[in-house]
DSSP file (Angstrom, degrees, kcal/mol; ACC not computed):
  #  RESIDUE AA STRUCTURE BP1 BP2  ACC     N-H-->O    O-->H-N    N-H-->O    O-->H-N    TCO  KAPPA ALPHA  PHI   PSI    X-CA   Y-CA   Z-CA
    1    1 A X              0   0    0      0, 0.0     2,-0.2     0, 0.0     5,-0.0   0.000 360.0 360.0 360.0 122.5   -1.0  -25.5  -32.2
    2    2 A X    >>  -     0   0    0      1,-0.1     4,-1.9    85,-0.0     3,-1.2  -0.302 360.0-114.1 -78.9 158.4   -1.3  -21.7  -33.2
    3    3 A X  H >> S+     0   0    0      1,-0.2     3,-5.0     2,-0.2     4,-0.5   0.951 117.2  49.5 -42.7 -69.9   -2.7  -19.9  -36.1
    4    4 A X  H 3> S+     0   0    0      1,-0.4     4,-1.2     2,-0.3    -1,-0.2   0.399 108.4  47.3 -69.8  -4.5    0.8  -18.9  -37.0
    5    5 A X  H <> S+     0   0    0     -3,-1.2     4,-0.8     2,-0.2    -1,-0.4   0.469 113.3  51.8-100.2 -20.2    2.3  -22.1  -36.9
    6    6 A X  H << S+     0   0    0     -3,-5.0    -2,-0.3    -4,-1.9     4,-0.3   0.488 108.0  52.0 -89.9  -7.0   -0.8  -23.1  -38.9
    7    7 A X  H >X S+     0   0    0     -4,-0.5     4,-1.8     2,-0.1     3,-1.0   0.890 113.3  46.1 -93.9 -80.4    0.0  -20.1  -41.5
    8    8 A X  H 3X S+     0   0    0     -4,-1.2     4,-0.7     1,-0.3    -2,-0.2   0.456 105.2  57.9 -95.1   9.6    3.5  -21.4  -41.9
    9    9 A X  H 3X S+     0   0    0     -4,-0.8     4,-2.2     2,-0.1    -1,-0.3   0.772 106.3  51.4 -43.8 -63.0    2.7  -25.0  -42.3
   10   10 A X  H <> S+     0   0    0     -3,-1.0     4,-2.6    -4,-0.3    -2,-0.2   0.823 100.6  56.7 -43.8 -40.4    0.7  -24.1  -45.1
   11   11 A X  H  X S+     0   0    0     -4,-1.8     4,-3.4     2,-0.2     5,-0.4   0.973 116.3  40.0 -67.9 -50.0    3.3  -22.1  -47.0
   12   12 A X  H  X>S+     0   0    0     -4,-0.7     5,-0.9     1,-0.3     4,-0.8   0.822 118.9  47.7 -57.0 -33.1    5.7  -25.4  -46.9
   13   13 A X  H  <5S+     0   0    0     -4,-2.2    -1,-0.3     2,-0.2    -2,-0.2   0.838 116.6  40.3 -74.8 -43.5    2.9  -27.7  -47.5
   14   14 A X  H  <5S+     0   0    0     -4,-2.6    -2,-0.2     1,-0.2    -3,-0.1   0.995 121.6  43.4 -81.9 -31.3    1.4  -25.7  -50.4
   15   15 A X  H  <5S-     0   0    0     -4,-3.4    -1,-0.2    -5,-0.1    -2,-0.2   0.770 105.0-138.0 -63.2 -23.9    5.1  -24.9  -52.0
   16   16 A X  T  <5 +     0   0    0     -4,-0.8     2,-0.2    -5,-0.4    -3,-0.2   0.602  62.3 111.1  46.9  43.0    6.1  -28.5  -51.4
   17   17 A X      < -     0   0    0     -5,-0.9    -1,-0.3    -6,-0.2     3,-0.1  -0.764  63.2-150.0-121.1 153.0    9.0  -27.9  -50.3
   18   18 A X  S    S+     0   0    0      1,-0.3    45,-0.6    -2,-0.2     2,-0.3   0.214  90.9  47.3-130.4  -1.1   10.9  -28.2  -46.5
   19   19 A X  E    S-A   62   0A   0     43,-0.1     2,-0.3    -7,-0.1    -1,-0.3  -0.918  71.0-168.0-147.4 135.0   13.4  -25.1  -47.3
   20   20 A X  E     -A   61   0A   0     41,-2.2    41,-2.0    -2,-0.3     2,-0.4  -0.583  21.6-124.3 -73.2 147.4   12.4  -21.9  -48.6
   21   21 A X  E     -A   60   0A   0     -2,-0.3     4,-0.2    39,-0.3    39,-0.2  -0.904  33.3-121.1 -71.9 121.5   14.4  -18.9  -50.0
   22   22 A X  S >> S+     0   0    0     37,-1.5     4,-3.0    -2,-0.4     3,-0.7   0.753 112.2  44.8   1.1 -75.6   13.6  -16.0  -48.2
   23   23 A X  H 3> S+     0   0    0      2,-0.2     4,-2.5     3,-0.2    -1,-0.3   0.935 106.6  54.7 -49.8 -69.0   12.5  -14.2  -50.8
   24   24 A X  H 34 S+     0   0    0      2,-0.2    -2,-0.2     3,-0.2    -1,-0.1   0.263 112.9  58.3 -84.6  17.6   10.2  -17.2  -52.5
   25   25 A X  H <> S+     0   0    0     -3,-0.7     4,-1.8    -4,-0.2     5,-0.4   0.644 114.2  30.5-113.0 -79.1    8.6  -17.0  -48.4
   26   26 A X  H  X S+     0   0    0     -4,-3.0     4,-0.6     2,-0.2     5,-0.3   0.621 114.8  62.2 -55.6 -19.1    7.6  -13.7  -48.5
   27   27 A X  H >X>S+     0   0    0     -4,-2.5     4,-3.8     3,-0.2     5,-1.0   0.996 114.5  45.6 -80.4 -77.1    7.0  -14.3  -52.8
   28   28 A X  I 34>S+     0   0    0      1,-0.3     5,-2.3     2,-0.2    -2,-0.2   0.620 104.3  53.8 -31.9 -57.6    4.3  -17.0  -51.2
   29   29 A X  I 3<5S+     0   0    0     -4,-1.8     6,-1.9     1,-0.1     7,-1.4   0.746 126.7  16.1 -72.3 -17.7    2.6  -15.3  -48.7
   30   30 A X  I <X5S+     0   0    0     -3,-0.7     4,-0.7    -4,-0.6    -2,-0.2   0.861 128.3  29.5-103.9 -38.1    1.7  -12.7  -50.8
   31   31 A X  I  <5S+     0   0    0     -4,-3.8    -3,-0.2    -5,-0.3    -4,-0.1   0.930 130.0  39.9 -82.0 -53.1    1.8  -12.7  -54.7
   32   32 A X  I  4<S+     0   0    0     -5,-1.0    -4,-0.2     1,-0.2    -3,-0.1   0.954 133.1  20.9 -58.9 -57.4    1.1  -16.6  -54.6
   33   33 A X  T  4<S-     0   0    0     -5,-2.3    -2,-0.2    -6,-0.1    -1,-0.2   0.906  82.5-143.5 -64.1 -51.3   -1.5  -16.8  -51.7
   34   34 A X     <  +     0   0    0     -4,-0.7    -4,-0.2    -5,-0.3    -3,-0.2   0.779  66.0 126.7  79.9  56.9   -2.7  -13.2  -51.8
   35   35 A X  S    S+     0   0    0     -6,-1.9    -5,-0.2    -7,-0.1     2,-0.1   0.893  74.5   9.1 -91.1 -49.3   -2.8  -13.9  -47.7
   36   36 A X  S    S-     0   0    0     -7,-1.4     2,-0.3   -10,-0.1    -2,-0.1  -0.117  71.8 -94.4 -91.8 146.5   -0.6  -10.7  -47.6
   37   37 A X    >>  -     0   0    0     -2,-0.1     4,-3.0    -3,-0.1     3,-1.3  -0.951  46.6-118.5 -95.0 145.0    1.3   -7.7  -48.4
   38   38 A X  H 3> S+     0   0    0     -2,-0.3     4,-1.1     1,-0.3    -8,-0.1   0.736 123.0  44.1 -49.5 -13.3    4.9   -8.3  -49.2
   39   39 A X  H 3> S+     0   0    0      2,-0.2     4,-0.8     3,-0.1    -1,-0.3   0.879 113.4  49.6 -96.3 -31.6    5.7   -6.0  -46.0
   40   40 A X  H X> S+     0   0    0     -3,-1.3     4,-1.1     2,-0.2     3,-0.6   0.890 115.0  51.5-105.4 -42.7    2.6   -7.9  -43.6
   41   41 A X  H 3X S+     0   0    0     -4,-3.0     4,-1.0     1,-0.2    -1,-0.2   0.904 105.9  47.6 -71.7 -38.8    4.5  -11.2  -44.9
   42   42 A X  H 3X S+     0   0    0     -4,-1.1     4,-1.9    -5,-0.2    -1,-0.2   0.805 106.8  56.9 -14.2 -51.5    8.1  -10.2  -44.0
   43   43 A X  H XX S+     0   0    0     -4,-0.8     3,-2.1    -3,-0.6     4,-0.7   0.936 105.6  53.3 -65.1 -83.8    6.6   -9.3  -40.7
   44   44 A X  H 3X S+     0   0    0     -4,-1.1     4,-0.9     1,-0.3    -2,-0.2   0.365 108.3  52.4  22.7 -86.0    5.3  -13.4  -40.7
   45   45 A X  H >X S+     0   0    0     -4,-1.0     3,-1.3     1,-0.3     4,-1.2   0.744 109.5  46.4 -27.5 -74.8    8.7  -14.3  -41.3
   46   46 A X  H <X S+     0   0    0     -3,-2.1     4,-2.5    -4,-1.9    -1,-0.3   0.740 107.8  53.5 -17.3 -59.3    9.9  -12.4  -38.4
   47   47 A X  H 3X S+     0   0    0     -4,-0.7     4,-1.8     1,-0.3     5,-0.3   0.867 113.3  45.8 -78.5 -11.0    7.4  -13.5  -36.0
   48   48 A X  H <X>S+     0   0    0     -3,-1.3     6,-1.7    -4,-0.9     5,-1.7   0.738 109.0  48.8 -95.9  -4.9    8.3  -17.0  -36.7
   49   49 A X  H  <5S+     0   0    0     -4,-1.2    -1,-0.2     4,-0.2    -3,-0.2   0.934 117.3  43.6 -79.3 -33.9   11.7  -16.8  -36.7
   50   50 A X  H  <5S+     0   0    0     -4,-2.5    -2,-0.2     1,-0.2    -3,-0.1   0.975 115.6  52.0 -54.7 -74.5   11.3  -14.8  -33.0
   51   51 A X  H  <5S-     0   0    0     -4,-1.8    -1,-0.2     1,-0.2    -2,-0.2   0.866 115.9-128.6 -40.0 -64.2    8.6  -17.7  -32.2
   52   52 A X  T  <5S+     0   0    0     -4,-1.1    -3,-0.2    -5,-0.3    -1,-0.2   0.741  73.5 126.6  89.4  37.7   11.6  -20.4  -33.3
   53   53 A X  S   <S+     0   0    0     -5,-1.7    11,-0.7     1,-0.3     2,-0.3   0.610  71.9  16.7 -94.2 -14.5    9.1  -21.8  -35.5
   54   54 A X  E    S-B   63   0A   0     -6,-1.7    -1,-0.3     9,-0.2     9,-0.2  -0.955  77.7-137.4-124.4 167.5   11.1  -21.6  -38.2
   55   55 A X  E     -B   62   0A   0      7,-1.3     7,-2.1    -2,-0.3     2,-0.4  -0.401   5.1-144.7 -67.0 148.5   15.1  -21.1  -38.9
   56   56 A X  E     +B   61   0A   0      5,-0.2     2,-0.3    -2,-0.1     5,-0.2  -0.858  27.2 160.1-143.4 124.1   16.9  -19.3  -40.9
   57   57 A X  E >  S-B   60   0A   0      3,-1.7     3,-3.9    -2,-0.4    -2,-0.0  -0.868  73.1  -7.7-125.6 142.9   20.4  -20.8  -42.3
   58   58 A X  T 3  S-     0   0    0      1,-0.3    -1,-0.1    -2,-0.3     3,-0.1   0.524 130.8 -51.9  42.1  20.4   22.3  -19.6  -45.4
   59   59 A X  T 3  S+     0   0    0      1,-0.3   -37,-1.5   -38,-0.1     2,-0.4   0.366 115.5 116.1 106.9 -21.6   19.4  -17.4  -46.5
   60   60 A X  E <   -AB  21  57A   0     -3,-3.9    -3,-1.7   -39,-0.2     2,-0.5  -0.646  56.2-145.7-110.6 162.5   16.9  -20.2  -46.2
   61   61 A X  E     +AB  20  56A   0    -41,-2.0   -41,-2.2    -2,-0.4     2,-0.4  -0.923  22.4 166.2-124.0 132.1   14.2  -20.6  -44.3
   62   62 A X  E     -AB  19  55A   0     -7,-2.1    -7,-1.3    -2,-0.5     2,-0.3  -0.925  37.4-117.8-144.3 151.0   13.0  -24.4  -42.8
   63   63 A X  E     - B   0  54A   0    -45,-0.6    -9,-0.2    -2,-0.4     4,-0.2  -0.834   9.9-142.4 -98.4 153.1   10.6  -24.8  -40.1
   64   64 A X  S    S+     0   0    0    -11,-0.7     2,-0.3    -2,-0.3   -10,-0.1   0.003  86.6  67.6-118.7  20.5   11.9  -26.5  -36.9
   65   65 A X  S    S-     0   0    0    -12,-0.3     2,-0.9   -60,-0.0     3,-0.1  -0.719  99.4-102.8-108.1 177.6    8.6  -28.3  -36.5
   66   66 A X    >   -     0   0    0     -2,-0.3     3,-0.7     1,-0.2    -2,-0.1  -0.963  35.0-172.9-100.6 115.0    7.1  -31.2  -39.1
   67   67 A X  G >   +     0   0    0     -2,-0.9     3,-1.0     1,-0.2    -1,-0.2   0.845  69.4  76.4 -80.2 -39.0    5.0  -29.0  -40.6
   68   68 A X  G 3  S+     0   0    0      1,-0.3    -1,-0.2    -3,-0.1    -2,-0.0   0.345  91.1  52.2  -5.8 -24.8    3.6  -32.2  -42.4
   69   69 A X  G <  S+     0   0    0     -3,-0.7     2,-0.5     2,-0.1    -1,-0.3  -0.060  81.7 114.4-128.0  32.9    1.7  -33.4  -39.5
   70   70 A X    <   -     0   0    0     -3,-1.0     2,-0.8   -61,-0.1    -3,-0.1  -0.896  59.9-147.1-106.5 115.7    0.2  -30.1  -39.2
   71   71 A X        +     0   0    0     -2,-0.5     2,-0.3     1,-0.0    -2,-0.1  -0.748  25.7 169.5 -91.0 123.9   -4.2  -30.3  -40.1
   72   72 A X        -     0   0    0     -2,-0.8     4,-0.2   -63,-0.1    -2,-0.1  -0.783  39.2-111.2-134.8 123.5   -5.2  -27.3  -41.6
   73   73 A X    >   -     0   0    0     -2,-0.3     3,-2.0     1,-0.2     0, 0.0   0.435  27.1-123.4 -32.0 148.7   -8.7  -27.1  -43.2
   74   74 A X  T 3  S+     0   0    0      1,-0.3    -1,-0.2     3,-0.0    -3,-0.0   0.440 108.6  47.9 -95.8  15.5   -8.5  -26.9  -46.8
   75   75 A X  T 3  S+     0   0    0      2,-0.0     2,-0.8     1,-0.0    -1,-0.3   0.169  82.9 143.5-141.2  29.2  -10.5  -23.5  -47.1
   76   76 A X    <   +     0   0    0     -3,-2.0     2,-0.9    -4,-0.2    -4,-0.0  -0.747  28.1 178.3 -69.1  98.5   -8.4  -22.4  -44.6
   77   77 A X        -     0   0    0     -2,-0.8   -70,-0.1   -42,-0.0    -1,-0.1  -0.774  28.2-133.6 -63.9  61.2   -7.4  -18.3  -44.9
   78   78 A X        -     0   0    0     -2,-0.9    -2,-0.0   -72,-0.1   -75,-0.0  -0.066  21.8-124.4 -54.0 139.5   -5.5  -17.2  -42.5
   79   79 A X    >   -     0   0    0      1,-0.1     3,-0.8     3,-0.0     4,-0.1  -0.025  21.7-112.2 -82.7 173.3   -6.6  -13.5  -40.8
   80   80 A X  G >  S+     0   0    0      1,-0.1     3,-1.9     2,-0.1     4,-0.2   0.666 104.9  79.1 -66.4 -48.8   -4.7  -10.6  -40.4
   81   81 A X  G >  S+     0   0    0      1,-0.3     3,-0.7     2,-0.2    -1,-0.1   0.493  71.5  80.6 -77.7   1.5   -4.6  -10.8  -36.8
   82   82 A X  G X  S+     0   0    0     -3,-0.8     3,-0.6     1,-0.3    -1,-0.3   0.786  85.8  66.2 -82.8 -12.8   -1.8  -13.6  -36.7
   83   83 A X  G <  S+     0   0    0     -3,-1.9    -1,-0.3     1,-0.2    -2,-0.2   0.742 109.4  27.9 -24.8 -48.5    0.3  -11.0  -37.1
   84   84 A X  G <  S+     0   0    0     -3,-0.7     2,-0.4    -4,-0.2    -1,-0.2  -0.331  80.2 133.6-130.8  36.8   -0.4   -9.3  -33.8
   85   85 A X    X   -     0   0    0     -3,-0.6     3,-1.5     1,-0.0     4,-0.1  -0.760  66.7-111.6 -82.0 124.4   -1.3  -12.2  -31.7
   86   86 A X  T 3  S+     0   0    0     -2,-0.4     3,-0.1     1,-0.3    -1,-0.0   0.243 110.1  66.4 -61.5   5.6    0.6  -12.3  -28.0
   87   87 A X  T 3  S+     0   0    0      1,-0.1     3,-0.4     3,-0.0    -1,-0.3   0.882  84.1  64.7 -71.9 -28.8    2.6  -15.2  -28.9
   88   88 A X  S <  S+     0   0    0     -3,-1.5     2,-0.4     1,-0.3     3,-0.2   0.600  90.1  71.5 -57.9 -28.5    4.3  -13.5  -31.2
   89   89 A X    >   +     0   0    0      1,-0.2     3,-0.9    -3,-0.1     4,-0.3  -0.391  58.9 159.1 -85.4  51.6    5.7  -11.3  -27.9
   90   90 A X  G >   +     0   0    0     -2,-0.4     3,-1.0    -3,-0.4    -1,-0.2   0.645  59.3  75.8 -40.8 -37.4    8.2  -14.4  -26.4
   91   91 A X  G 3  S+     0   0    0      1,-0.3    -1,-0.3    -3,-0.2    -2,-0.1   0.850  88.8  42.6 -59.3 -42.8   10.0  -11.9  -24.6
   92   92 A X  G <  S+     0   0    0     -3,-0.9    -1,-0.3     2,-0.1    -2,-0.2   0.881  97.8  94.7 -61.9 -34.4    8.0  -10.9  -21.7
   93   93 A X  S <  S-     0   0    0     -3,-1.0     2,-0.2    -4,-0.3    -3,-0.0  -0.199  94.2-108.8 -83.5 132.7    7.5  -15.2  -21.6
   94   94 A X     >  -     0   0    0      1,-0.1     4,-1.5     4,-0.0     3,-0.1  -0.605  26.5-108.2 -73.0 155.7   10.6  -16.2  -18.7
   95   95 A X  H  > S+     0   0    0      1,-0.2     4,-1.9     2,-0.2    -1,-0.1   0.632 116.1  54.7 -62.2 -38.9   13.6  -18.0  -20.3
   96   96 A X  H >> S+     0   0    0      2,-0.2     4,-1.7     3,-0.2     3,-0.9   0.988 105.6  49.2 -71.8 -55.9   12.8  -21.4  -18.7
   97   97 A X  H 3> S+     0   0    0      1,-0.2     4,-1.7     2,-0.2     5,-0.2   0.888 114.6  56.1 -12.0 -77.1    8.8  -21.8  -20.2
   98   98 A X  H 3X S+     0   0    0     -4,-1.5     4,-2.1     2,-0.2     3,-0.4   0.781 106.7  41.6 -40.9 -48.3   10.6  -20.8  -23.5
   99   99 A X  H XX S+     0   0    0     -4,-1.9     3,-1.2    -3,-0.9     4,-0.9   0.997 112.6  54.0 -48.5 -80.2   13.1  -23.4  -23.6
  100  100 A X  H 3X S+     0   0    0     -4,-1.7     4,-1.7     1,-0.3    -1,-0.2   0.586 101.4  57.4 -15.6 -36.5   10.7  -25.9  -22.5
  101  101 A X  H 3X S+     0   0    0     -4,-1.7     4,-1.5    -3,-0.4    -1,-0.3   0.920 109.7  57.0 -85.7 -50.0    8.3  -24.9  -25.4
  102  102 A X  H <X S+     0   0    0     -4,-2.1     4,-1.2    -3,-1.2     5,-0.3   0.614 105.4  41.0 -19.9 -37.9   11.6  -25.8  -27.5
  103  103 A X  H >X S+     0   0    0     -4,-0.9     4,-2.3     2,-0.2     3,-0.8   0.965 112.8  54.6 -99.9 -60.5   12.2  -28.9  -26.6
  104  104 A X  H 3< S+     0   0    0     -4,-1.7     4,-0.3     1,-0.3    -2,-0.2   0.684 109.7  54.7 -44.6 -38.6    8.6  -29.9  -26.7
  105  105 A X  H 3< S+     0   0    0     -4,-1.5    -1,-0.3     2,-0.1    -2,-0.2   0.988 117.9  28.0 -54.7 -75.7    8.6  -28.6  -30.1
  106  106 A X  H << S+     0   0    0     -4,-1.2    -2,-0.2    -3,-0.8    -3,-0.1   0.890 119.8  50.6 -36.5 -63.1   11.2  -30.5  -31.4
  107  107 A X  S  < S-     0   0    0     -4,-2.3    -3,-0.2    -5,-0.3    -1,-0.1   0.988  92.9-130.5 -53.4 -59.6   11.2  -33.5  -29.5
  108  108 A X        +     0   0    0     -4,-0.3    -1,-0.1    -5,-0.3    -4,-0.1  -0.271  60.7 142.4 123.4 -52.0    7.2  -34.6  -29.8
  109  109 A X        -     0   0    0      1,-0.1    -1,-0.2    -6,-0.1     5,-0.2  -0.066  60.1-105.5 -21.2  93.8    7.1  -35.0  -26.5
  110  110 A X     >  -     0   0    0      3,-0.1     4,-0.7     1,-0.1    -1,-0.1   0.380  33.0-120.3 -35.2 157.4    4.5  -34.3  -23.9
  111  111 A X  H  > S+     0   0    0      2,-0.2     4,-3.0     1,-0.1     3,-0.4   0.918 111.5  46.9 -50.6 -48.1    5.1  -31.2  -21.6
  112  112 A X  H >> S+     0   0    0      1,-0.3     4,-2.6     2,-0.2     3,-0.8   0.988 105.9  57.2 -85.7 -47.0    5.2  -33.0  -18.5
  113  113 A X  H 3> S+     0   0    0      1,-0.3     4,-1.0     2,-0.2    -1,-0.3   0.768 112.9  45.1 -50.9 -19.8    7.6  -35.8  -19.7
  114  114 A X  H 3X S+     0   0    0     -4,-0.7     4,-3.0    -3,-0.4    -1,-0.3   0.877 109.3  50.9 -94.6 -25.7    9.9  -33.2  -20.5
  115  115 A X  H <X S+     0   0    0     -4,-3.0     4,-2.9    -3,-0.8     5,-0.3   0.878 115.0  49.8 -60.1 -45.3    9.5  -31.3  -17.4
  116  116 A X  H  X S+     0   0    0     -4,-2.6     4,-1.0    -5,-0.2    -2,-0.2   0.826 110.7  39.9 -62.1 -31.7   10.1  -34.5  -16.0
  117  117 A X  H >X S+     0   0    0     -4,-1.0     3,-2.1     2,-0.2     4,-1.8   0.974 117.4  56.9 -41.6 -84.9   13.4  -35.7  -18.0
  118  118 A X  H 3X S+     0   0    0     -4,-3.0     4,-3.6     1,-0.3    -2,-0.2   0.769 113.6  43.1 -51.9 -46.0   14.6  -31.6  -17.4
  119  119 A X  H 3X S+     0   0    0     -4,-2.9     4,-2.5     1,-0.2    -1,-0.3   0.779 110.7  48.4 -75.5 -27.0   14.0  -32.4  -13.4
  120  120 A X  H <X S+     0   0    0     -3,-2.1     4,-1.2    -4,-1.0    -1,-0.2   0.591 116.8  47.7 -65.9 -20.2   15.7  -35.9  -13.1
  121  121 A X  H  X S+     0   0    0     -4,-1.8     4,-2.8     2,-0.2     5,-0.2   0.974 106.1  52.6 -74.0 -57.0   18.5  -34.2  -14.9
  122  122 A X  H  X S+     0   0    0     -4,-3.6     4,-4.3     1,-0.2     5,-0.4   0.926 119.5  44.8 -63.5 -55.5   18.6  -30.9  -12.6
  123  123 A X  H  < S+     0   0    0     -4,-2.5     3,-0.3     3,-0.2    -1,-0.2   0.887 110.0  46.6 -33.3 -76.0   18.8  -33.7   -9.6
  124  124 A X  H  < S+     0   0    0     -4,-1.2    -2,-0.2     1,-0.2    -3,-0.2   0.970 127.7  25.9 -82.2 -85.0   21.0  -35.9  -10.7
  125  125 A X  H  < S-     0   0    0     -4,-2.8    -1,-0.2    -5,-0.2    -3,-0.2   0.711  95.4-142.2 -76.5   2.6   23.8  -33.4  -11.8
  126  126 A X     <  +     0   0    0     -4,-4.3     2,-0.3    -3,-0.3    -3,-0.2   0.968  53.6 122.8  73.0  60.3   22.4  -30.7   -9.3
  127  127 A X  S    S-     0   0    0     -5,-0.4    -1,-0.2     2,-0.0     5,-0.2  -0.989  72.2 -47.6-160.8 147.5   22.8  -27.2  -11.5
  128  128 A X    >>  -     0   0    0     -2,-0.3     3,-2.7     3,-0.1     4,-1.4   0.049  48.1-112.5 -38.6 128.2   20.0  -24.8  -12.3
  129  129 A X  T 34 S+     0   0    0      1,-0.3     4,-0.3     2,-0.2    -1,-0.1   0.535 121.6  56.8 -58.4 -10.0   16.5  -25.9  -13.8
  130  130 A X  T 34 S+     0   0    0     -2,-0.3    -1,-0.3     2,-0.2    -2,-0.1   0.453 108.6  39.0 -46.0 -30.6   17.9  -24.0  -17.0
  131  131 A X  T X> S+     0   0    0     -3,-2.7     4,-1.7     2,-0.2     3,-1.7   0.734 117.6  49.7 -96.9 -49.5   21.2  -25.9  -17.5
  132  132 A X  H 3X S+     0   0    0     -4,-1.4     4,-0.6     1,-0.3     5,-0.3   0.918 104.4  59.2 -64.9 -34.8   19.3  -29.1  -16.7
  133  133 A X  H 34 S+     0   0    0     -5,-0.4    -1,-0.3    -4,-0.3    -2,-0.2   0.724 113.3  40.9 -76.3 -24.8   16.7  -27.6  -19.4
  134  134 A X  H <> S+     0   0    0     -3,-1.7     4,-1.1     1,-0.2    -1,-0.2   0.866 104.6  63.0 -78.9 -38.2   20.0  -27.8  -22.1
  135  135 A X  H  X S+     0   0    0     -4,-1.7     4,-1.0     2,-0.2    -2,-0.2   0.547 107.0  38.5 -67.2 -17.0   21.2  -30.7  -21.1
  136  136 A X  H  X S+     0   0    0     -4,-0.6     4,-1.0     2,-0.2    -1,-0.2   0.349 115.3  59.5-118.0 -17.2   18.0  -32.8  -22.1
  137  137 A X  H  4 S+     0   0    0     -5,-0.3     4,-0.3     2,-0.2    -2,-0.2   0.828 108.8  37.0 -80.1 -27.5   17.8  -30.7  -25.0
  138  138 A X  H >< S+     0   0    0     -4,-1.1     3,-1.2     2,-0.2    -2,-0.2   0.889 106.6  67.7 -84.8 -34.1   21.2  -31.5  -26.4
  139  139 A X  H 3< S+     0   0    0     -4,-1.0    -2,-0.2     1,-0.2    -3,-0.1   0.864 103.4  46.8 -43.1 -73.6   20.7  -35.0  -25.3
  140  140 A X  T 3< S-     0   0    0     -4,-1.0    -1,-0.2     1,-0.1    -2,-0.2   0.581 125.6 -97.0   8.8 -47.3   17.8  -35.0  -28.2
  141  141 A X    <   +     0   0    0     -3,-1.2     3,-0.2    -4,-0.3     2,-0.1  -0.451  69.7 157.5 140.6 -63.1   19.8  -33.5  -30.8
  142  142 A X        -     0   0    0      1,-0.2    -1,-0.1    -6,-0.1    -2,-0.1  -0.163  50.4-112.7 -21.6  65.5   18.7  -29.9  -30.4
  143  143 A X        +     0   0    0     -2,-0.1    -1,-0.2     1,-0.1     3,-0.1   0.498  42.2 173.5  27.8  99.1   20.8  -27.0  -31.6
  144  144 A X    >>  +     0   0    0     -3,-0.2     3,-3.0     1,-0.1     4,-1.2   0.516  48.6  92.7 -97.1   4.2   21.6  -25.5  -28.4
  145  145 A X  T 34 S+     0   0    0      2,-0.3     4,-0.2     1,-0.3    -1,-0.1   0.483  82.1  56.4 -46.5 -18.3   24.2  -22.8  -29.3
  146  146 A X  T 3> S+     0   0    0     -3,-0.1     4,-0.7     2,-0.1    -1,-0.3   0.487 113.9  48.2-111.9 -20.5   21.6  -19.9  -29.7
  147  147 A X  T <4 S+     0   0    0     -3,-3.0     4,-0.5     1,-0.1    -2,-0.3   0.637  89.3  76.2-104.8   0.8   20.6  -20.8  -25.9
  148  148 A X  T  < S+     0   0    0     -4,-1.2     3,-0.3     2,-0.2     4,-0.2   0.737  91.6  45.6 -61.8 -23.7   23.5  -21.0  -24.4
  149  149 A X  T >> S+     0   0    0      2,-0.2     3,-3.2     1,-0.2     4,-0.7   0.951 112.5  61.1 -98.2 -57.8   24.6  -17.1  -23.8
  150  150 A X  T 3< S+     0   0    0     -4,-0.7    -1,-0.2     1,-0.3    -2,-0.2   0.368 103.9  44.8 -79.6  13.8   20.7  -16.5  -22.6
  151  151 A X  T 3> S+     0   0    0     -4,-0.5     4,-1.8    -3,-0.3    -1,-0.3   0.351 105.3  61.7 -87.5 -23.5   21.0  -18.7  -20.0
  152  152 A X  H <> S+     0   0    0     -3,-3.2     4,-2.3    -4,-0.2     5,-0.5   0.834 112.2  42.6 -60.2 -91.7   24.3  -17.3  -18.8
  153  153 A X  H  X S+     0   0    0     -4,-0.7     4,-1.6     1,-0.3    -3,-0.2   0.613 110.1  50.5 -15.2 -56.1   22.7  -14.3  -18.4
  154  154 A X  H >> S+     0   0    0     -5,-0.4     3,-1.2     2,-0.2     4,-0.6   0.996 114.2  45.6 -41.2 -68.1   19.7  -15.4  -16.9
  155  155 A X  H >< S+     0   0    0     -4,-1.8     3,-1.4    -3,-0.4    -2,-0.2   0.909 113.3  53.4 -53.9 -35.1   21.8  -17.4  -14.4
  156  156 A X  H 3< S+     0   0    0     -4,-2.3    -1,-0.3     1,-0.3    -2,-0.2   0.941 105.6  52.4 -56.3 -43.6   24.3  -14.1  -13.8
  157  157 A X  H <<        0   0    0     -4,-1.6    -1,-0.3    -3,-1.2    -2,-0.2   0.521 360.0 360.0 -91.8  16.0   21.6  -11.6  -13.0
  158  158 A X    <<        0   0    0     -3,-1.4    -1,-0.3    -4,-0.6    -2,-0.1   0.655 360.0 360.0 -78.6 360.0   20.1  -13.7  -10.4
């Protein structure tokens, strides 16, 4: 679990709430908590929506973890420096790792049971460890629509 996933646990746990307004996210991490400046909490926003820790649907913002089952110490303060922490960079990270950290995210599910699942799939219907890596994700549930085009792509420039 990261700091920043432990920062936006917090906001949803202290607001008590499981969808946010935009606004009454960024209102939180600064005015309410005083963790922030309204511009270093935007940023927040930002890196978790890049992160895919949380979504953002009509304006609102929900986290795509259970933030509920998330421990954070109750004199807990989160630093400056989750801001600029190298997860926050997901791009340099290749496309399959990311995905994987998706479904593991969602799901509950150990890493290696899902690497496993993603590789009995990629057997069985015999198509790249990236389509096998959707396929066990939609099986799940998992909103794959936002991965589909970057796995074309992947798979194209090989």
């Amino acid at each position: 679990m990261s700091s920043l996933q432990q920062v936006l646990a917090l906001i949803f746990k202290r607001k008590g709430k499981g969808v946010l307004s935009e606004k009454e996210f960024v209102f939180s991490a600064s005015i309410d908590f005083r963790w922030f400046t309204p511009k270093e909490a935007q940023l927040l926003l930002d890196l978790g929506l890049k992160n895919k820790l949380v979504e953002k649907t009509n304006g609102f913002i929900k986290p795509t973890f259970d933030y509920k089952k998330i421990d954070v110490p109750l004199d807990f303060r989160p630093s400056k420096d989750v801001l600029s922490q190298p997860e926050a960079i997901d791009q340099e990270k290749p496309l399959f790792p990311q995905i994987l950290d998706e479904i593991t995210r969602y799901s509950g599910m150990k890493r290696r049971d899902v690497v496993a699942r993603i590789n009995h799939t990629q057997e069985r219907v015999n198509v790249d460890i990236e389509v096998a890596a959707l396929v066990v994700a939609r099986d799940i549930g998992m909103d794959i629509k936002d991965l589909i085009q970057d796995v074309r792509e992947e798979i194209i420039s090989r």
